[in-house]
C-alpha positions in Angstrom: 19.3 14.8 113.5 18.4 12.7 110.5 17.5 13.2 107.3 13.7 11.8 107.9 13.7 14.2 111.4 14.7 17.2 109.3 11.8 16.6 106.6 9.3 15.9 109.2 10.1 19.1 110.8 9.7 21.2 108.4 6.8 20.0 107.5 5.3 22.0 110.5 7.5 24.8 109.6 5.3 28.1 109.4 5.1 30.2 105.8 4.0 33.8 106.2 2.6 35.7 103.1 5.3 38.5 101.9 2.3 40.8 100.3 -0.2 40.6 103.1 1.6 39.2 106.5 -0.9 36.3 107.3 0.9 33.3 108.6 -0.1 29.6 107.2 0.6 27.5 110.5 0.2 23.5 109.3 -1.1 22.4 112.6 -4.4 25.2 112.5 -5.4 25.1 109.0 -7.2 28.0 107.4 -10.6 28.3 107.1 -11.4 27.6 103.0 -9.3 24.6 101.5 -6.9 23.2 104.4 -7.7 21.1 107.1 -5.6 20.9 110.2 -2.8 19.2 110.1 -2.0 20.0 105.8 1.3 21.1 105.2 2.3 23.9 102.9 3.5 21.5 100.5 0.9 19.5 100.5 -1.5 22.3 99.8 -4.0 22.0 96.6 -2.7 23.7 93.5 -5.5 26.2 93.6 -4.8 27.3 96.8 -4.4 30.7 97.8 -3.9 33.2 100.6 -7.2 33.8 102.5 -6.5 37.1 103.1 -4.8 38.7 100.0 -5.3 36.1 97.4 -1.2 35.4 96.5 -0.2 32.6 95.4 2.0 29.9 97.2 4.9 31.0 95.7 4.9 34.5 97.6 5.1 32.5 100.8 8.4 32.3 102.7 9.0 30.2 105.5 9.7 31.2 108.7 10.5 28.1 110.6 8.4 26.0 113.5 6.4 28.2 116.2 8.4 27.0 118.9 11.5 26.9 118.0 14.2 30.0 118.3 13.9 32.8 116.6 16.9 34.1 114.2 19.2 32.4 111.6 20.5 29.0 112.6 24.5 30.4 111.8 24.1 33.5 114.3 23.0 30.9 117.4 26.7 30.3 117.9 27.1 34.7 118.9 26.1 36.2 122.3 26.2 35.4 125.6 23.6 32.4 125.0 20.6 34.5 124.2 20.7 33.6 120.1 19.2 29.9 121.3 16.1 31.0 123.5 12.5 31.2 121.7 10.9 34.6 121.0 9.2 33.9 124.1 11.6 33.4 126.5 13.4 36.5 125.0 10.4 38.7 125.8 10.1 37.3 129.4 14.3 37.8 130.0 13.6 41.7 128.6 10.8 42.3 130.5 11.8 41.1 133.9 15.1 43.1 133.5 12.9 45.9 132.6 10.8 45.3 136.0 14.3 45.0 138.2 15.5 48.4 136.8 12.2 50.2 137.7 12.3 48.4 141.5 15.5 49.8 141.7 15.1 52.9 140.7 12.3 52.9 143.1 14.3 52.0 146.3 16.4 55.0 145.3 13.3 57.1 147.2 13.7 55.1 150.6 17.6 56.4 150.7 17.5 59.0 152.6 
């Protein structure tokens, strides 16, 4: 990845509010003083968090929507699961939550 690809992307990197929890997502907006597409750098000096009224600086960012979830240095541990997106985490839990219940199931048709 180059230097130019790494500034571009976080560009759409997501900064959530530490006093209040609302997430500033580049691509959306919010609904007062940035337009879609505006990112957190690029924000007016005067803006501030719709929903608590912090300033910029209590913002941290939390990396792209799409890409996987945890710190960069810990994607190396596990058993490959560190690299998959919050999504596909919840799907992978989920379904092995489902098996365990059909199999606990069948245990009724042993007779």
């Amino acid at each position: 990845m180059s230097s130019e690809e790494a500034v571009e992307s976080q560009q759409l990197d997501r900064y959530e509010c530490r006093a209040c929890g609302y997430v500033y997502e580049p691509e959306k907006g919010d609904s007062r003083k940035a337009t879609a597409g505006t990112p957190f750098d690029e924000l007016p000096i005067s803006w501030r968090c719709p929903v608590c009224g912090a300033k910029p600086s209590a913002f941290q960012n939390i990396g792209p929507k799409e890409g996987a979830s945890g710190f960069k240095e810990n994607y190396s541990y596990g058993l490959g699961v560190n690299t998959l997106t919050a999504g596909q985490k919840s799907l992978l839990i989920f379904s092995a939550l489902g098996l365990a219940v059909l199999f606990f199931l069948s245990l009724y048709g042993l007779k």
